[in-house]
Residue frames as a rotation matrix with the C-alpha (Angstrom) as fourth column:
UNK 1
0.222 -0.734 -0.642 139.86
0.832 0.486 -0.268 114.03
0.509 -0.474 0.718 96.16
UNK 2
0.945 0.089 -0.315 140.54
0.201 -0.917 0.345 116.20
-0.258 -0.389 -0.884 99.05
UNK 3
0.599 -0.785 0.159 143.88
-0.524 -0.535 -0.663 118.36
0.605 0.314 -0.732 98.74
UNK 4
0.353 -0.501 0.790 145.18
-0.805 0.267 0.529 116.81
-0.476 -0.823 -0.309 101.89
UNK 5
0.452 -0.274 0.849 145.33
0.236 0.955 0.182 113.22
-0.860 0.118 0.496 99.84
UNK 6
0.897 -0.433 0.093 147.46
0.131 0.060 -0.989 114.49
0.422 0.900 0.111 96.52
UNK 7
0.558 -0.615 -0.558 150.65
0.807 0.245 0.537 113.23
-0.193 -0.750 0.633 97.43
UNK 8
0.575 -0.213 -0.790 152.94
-0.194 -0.973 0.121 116.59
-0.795 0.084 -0.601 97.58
UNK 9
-0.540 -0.828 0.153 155.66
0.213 0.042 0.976 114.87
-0.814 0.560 0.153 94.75
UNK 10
0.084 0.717 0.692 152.11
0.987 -0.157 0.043 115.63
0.140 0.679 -0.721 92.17
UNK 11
0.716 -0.014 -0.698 152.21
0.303 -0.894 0.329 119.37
-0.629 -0.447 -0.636 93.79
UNK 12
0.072 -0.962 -0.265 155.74
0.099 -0.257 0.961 119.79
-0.992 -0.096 0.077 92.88
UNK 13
-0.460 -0.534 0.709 155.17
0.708 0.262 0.656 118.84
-0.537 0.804 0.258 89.80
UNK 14
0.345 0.751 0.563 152.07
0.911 -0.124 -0.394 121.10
-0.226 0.649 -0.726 88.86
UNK 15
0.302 -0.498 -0.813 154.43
-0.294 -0.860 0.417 124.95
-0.907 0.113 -0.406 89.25
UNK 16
-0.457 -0.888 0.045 156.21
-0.057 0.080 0.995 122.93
-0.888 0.452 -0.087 86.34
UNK 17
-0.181 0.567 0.803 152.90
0.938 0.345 -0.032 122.09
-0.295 0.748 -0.595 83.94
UNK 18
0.676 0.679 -0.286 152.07
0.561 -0.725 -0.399 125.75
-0.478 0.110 -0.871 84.67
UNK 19
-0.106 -0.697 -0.709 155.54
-0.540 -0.558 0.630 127.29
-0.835 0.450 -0.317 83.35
UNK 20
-0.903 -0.304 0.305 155.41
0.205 0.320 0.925 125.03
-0.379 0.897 -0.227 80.11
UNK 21
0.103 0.972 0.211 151.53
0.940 -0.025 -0.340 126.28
-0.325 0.234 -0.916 79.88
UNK 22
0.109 -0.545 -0.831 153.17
0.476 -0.705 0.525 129.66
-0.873 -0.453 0.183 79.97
UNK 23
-0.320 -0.886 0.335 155.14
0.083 0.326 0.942 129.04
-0.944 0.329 -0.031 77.62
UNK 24
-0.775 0.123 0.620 153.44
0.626 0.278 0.728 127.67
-0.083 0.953 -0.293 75.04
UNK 25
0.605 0.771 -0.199 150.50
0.582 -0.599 -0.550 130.52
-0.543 0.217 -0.811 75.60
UNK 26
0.506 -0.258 -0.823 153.18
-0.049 -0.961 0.271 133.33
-0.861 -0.097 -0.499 74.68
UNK 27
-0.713 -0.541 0.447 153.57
0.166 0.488 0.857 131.07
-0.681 0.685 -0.258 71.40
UNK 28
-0.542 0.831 -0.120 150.16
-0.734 -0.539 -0.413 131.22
-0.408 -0.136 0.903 70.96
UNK 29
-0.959 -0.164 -0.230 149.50
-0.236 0.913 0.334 127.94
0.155 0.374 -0.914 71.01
UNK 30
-0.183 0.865 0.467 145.81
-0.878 -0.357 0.318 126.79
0.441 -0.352 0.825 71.62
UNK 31
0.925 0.375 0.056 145.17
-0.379 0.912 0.158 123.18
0.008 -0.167 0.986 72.27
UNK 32
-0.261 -0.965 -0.006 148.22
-0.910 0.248 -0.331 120.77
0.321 -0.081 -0.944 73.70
UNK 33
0.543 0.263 -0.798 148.29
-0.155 0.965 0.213 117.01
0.826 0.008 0.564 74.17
UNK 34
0.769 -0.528 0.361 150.25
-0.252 0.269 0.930 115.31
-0.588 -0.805 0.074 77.45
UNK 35
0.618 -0.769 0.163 152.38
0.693 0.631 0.349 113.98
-0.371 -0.102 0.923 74.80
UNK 36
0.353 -0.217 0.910 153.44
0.387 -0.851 -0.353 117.36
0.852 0.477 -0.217 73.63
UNK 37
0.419 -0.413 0.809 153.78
-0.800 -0.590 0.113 118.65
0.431 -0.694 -0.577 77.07
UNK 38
0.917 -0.385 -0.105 155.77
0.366 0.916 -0.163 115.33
0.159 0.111 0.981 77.80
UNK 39
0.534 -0.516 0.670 158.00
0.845 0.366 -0.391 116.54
-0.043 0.774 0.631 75.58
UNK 40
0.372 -0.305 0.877 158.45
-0.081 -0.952 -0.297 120.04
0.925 0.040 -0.379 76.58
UNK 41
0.561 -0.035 0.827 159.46
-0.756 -0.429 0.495 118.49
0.338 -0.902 -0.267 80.40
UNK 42
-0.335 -0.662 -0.670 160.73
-0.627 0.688 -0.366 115.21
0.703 0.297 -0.646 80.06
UNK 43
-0.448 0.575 0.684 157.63
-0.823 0.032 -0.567 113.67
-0.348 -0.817 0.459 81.78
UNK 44
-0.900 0.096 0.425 155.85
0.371 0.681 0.631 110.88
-0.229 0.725 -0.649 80.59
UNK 45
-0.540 0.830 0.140 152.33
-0.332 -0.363 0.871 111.48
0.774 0.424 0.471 78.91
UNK 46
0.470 0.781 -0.410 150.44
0.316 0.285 0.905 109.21
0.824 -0.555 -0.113 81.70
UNK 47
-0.573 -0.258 -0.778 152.28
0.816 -0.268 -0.513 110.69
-0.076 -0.928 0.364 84.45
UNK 48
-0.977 -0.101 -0.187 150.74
0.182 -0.855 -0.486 113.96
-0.111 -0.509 0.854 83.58
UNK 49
-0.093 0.956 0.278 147.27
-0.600 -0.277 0.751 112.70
0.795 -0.097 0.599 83.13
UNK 50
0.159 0.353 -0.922 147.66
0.702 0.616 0.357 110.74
0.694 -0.704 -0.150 85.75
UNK 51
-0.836 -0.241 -0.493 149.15
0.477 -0.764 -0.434 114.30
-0.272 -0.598 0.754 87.96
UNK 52
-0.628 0.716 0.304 145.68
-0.514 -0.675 0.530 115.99
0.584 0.177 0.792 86.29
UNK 53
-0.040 0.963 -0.268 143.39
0.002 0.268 0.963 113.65
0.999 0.038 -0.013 87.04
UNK 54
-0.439 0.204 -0.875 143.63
0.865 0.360 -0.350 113.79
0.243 -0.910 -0.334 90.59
UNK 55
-0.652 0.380 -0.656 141.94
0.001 -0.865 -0.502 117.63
-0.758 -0.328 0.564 90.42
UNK 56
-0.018 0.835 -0.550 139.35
-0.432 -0.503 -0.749 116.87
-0.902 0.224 0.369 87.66
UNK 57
0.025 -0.085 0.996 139.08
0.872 0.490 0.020 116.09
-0.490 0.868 0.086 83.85
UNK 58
0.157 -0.311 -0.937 140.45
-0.502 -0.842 0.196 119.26
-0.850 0.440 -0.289 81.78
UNK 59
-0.642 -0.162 -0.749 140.99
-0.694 -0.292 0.658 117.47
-0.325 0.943 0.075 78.65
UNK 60
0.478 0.878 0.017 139.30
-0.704 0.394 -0.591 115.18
-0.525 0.271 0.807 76.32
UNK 61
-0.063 -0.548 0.834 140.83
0.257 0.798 0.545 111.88
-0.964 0.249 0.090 74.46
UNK 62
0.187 0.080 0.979 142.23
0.912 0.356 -0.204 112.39
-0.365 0.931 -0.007 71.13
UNK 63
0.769 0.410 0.490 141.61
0.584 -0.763 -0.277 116.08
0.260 0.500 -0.826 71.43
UNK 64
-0.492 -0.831 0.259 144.14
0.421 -0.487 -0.765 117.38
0.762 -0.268 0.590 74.40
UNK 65
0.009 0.522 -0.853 144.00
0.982 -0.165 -0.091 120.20
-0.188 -0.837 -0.514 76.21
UNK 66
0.644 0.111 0.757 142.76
0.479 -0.830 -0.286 123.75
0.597 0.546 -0.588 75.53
UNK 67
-0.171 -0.818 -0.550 145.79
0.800 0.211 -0.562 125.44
0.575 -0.536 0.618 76.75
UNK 68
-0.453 0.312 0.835 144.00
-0.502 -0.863 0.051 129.04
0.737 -0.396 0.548 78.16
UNK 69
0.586 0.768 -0.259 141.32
-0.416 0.559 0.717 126.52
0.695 -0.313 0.647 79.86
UNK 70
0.427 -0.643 -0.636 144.27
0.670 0.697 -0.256 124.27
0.608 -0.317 0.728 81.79
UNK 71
-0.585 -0.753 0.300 146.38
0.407 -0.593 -0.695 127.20
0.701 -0.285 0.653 82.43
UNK 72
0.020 0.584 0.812 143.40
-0.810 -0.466 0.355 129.06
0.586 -0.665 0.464 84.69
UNK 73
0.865 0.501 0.037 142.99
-0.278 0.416 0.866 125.50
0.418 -0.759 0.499 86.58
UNK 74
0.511 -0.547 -0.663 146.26
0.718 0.696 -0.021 125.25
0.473 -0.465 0.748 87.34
UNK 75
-0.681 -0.470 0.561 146.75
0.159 -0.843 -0.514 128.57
0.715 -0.261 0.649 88.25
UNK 76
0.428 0.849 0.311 143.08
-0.597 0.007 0.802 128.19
0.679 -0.529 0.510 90.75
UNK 77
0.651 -0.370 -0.663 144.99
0.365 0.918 -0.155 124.67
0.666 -0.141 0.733 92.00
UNK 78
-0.551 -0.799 -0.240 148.31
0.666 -0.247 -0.704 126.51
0.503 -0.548 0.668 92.89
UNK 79
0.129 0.094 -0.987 146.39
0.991 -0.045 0.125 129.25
-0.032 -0.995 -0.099 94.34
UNK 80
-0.580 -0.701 -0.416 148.07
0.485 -0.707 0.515 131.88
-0.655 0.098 0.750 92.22
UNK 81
-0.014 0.496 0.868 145.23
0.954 -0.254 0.161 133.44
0.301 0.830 -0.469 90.73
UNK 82
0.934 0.294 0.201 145.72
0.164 -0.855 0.492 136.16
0.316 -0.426 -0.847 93.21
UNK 83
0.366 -0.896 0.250 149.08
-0.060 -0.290 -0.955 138.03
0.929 0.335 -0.160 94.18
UNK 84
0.679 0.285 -0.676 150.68
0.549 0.415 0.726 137.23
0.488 -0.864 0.125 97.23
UNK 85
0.503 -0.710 0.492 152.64
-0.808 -0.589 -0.024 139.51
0.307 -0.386 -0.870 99.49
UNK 86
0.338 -0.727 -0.598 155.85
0.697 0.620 -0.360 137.77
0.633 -0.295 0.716 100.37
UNK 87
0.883 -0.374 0.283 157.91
-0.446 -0.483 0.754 139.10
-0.145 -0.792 -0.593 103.46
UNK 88
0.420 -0.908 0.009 161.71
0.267 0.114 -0.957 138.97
0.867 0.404 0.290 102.97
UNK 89
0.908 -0.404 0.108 163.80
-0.170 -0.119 0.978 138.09
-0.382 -0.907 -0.177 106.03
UNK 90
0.301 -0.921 0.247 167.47
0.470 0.369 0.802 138.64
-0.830 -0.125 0.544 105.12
UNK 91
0.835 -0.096 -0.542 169.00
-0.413 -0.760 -0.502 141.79
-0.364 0.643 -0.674 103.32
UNK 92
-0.234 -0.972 0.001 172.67
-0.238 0.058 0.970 139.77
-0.943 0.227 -0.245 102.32
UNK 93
-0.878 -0.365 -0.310 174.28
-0.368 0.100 0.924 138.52
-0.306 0.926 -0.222 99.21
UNK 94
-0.917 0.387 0.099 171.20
0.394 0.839 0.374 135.64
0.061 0.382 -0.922 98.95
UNK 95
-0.112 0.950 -0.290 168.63
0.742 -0.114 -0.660 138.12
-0.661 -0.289 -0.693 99.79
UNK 96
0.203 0.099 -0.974 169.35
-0.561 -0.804 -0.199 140.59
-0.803 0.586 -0.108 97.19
UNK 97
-0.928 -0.332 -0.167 170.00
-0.269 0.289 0.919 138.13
-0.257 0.898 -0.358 94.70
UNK 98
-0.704 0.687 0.181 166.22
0.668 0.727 -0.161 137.30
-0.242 0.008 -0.970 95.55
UNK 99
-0.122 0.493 -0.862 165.33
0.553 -0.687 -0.471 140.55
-0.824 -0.534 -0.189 95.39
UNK 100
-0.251 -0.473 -0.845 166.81
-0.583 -0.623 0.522 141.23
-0.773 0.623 -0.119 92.26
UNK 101
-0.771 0.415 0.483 165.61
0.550 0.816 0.177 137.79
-0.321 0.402 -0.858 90.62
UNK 102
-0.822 0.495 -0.280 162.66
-0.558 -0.799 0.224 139.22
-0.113 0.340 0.934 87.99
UNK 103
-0.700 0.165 -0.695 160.64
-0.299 0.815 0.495 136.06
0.649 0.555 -0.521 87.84
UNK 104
-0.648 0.718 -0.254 158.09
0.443 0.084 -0.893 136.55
-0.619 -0.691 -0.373 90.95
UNK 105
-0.807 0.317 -0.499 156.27
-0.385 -0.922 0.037 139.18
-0.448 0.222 0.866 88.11
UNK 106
-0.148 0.587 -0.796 153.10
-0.981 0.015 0.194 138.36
0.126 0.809 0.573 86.91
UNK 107
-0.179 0.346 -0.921 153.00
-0.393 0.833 0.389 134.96
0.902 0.431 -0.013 88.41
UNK 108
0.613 0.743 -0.268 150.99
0.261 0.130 0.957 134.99
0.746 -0.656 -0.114 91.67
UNK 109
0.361 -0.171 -0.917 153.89
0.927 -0.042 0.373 136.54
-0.102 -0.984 0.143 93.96
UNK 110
0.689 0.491 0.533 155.15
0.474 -0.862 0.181 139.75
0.548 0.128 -0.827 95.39
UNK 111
-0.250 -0.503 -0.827 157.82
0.945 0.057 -0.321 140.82
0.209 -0.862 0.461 97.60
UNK 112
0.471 0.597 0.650 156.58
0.579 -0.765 0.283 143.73
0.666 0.243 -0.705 99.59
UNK 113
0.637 -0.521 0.568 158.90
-0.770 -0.389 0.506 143.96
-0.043 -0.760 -0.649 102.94
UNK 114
0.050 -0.962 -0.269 162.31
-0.087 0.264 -0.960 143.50
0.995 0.071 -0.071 103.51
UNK 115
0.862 -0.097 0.497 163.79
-0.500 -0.311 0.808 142.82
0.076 -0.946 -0.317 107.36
UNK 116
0.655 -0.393 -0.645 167.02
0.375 0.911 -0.174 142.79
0.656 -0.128 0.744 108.71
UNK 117
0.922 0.290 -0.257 169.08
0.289 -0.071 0.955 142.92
0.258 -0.955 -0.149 111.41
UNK 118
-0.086 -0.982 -0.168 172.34
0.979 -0.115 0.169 144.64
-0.185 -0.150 0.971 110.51
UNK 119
0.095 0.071 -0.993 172.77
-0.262 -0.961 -0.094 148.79
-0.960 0.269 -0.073 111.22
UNK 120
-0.475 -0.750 -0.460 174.49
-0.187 -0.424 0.886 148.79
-0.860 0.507 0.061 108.20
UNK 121
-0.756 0.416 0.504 171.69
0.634 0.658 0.407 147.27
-0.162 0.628 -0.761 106.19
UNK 122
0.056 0.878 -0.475 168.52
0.909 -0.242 -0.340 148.37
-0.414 -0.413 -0.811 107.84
UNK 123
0.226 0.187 -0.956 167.70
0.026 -0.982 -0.186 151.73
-0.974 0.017 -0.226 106.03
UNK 124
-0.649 -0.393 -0.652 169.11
-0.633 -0.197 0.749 151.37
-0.423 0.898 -0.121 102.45
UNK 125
0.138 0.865 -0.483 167.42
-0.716 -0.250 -0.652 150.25
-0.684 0.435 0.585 99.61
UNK 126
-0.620 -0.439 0.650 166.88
-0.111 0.869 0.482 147.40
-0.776 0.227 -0.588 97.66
UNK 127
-0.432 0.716 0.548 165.02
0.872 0.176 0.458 147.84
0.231 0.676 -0.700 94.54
UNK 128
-0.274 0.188 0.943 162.57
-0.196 -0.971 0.136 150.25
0.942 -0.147 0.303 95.70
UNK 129
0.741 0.427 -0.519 162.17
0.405 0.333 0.851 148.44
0.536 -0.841 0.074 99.30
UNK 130
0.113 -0.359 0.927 163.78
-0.868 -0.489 -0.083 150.30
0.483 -0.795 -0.367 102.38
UNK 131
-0.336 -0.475 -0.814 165.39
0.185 0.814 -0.551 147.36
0.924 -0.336 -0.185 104.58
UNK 132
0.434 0.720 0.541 163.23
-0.450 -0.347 0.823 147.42
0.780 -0.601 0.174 107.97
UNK 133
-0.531 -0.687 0.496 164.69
-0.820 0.268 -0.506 146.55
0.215 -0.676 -0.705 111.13
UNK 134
-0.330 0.477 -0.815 163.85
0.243 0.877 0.415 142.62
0.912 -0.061 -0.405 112.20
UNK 135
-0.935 0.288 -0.206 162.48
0.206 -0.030 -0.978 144.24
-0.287 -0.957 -0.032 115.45
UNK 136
-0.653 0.446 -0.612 159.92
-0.615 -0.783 0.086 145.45
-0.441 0.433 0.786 113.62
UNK 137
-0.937 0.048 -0.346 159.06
-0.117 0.891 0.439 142.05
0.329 0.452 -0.829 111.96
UNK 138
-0.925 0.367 -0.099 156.44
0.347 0.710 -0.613 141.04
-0.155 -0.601 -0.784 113.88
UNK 139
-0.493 0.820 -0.291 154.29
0.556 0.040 -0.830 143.56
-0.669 -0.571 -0.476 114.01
UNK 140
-0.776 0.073 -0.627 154.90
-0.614 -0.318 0.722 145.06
-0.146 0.945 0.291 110.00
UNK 141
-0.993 -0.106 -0.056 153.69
-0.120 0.863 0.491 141.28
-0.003 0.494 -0.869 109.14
UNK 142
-0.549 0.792 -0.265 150.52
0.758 0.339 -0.557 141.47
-0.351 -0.507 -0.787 111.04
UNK 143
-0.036 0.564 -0.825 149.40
-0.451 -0.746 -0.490 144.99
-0.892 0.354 0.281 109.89
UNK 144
-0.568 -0.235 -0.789 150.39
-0.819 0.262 0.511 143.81
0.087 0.936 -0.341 106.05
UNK 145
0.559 0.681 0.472 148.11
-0.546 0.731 -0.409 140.39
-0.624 -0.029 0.781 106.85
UNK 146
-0.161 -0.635 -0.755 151.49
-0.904 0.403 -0.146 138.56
0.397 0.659 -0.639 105.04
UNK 147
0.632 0.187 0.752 151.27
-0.556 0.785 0.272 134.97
-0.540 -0.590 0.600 105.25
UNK 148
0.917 -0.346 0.196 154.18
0.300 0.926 0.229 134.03
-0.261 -0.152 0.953 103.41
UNK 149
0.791 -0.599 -0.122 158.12
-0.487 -0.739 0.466 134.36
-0.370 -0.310 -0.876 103.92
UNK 150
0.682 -0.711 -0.171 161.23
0.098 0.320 -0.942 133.75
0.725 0.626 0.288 102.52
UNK 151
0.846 -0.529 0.069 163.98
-0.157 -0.122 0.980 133.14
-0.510 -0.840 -0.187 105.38
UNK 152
0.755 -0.632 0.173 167.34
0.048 -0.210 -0.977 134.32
0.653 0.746 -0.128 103.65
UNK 153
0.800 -0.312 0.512 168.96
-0.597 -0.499 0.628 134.45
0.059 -0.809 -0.585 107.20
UNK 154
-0.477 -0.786 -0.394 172.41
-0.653 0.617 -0.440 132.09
0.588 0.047 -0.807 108.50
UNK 155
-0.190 0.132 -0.973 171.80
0.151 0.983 0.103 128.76
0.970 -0.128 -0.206 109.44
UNK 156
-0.755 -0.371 -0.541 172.02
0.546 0.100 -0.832 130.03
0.363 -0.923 0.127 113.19
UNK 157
-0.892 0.415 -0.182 169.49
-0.109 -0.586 -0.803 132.11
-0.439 -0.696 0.568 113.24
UNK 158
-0.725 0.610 -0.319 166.88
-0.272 0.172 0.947 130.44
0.632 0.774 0.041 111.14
UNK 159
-0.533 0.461 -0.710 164.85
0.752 0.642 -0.148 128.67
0.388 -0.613 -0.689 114.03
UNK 160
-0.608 0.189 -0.771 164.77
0.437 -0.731 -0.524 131.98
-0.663 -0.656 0.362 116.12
UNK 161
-0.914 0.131 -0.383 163.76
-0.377 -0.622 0.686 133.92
-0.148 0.772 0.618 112.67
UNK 162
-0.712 0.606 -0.354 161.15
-0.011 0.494 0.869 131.27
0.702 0.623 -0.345 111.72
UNK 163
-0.476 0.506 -0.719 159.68
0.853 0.065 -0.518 131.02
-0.216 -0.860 -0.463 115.40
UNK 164
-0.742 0.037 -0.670 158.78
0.292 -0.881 -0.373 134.91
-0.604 -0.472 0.642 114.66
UNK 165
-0.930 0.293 -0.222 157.33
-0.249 -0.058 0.967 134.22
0.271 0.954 0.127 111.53
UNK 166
-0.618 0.691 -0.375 154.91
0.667 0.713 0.217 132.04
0.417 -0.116 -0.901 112.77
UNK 167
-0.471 0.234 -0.850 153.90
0.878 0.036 -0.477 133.86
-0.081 -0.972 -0.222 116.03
UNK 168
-0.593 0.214 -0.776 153.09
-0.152 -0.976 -0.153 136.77
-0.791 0.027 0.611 113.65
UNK 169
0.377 0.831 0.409 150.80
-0.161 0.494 -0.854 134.38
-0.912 0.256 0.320 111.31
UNK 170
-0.344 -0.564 -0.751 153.23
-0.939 0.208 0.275 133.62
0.001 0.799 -0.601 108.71
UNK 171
0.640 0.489 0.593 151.51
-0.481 0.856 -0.188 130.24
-0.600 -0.165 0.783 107.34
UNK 172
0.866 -0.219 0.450 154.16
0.333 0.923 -0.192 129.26
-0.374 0.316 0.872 104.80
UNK 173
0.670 -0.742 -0.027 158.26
-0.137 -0.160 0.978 129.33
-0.730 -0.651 -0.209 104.54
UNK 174
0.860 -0.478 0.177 160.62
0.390 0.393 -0.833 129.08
0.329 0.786 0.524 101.52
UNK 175
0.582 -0.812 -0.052 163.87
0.071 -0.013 0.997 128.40
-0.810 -0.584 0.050 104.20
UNK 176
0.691 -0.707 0.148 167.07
-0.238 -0.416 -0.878 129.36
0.683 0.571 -0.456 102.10
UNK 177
-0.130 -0.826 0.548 169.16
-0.991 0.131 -0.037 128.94
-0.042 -0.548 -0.835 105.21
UNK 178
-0.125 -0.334 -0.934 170.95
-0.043 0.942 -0.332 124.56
0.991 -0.001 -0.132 105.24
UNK 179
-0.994 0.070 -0.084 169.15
0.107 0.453 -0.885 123.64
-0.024 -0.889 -0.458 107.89
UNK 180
-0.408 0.913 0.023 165.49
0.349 0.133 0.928 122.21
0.844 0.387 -0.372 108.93
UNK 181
-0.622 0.317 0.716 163.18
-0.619 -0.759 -0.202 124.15
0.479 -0.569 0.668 110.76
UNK 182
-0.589 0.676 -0.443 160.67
0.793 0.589 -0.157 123.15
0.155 -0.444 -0.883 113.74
UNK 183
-0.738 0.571 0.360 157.00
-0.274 -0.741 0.613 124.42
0.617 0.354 0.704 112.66
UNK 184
-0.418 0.773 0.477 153.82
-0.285 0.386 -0.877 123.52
-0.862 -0.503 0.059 114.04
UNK 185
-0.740 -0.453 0.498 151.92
0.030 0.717 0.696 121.55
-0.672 0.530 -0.517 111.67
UNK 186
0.615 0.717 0.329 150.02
0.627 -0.191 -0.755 123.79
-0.478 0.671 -0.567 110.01
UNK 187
0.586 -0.363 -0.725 152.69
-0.713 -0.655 -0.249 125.78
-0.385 0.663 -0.643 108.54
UNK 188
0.835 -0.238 0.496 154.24
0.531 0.586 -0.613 124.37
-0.145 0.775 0.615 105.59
UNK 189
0.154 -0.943 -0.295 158.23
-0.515 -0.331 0.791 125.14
-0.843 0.030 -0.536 104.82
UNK 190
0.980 -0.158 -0.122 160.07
-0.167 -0.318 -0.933 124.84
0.109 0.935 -0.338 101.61
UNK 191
0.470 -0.837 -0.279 163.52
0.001 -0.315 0.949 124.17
-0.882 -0.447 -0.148 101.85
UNK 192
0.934 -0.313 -0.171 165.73
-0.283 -0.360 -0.889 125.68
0.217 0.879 -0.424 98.81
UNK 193
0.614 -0.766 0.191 169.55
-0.392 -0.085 0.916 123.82
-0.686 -0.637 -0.352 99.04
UNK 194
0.670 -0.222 -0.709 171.44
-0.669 0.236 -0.705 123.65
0.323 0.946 0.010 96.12
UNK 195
-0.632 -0.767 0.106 174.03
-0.772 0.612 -0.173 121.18
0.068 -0.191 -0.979 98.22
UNK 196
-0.138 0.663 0.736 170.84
-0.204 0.708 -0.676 119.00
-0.969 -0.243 0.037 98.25
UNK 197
0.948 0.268 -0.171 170.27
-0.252 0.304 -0.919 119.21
-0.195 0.914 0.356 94.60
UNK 198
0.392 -0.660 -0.641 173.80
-0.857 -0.009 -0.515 118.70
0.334 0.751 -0.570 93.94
UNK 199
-0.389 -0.640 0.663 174.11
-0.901 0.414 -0.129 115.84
-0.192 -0.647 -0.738 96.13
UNK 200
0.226 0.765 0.603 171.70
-0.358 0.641 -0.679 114.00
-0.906 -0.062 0.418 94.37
UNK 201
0.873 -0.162 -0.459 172.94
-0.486 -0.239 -0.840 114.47
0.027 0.957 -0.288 91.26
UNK 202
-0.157 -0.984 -0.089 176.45
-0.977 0.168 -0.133 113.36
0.145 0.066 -0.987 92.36
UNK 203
-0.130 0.017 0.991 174.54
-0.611 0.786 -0.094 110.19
-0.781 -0.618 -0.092 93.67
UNK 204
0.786 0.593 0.176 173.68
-0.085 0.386 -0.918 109.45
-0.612 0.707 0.354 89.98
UNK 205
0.446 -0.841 -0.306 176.89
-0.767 -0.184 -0.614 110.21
0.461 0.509 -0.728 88.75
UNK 206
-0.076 -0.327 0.942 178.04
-0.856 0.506 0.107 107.50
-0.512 -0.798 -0.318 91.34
UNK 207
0.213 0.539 0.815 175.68
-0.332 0.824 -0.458 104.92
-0.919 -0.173 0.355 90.40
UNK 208
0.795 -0.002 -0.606 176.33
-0.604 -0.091 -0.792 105.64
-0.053 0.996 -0.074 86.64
UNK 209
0.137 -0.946 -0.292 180.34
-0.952 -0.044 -0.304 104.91
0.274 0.320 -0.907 87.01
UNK 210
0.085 0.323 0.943 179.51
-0.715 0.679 -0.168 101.98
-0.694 -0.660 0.289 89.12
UNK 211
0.384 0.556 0.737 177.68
-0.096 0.818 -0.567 100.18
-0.918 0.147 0.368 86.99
UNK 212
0.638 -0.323 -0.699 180.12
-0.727 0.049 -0.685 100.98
0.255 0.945 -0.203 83.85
């Protein structure tokens, strides 16, 4: 099956098989069943051979799966056998909380440049990253050969921001700013909005009281 035909809700899910592979390596677990990792996500067992089998056969009936053996193809799958520079656009509150976030280590990303566009930013440190002016953007990205960014910017200036990404070969977007970008349709975006996640959530809470 080509990549183009796994629908993207199977994607979504595989970032999650790898963290509970993770997991259960740094237990030192060897061999795991779907209904074991099931149980560690609140998946069903045939969803997640049915989410495998569209990239291959990794386990065997009866036996499982060898969890080192899984964990490499789903780390080949995602892409993340190699580290990726990331480009940070946006030095505020939500960019330094990303910055400061320890959880990019050791699992296939990087942040390497900062940019933004306040004096009062631009020059000071974040971690050990210097804050680069967003004039600069364009042509940092291209030396660095970064293809993917993290847009931490307001809602108002996301479009403009994201347009630069692009035009400097940025191929994929994890938008932070509440609002949806126009890409061409080879770059891929990401939107992060916790008023989306919490609006769903309220929509269940809804339905729940409803139906009492």
């Amino acid at each position: 099956m080509s990549p183009s035909s796994v629908p993207d809700i199977v994607i979504g899910r595989l970032p999650l098989y790898l963290r509970a592979l993770s997991h259960i390596t740094g237990d030192g677990q060897k061999v795991i069943s779907s209904h074991e990792m099931g149980e560690h996500l609140g998946i069903s067992p045939a969803q997640i051979r049915k989410d495998l089998s569209h990239f291959g056969e990794f386990g065997k009936q009866g036996t499982g799966y060898i969890v080192d053996h899984l964990r490499g193809q789903l780390q080949r799958i995602l892409g993340v056998v190699q580290e990726w520079d990331v480009a940070l656009v946006g030095a505020g509150a939500v960019g330094n909380a990303i910055m400061r976030y320890g959880g990019f280590s050791g699992r296939g990303f990087r942040i390497s440049v900062v940019f933004d566009n306040d004096p009062d930013k631009i020059g000071r440190r974040i971690k050990q990253l210097e804050v680069i002016p967003e004039e600069r953007m364009s042509s940092t990205i291209q030396k660095m050969g970064i293809r993917v960014a993290m847009l931490a910017v307001p809602a108002e200036h996301a479009q403009e921001v994201a347009k630069k990404l692009v035009e400097a070969g940025v191929k994929a977007i994890l938008n932070y700013a509440p609002v949806n970008l126009m890409v061409p349709s080879h770059v891929h975006v990401q939107h992060i909005d916790p008023v989306i996640g919490l609006q769903r959530m309220t929509y269940f809470l809804t339905t729940k009281l409803a139906q009492r």
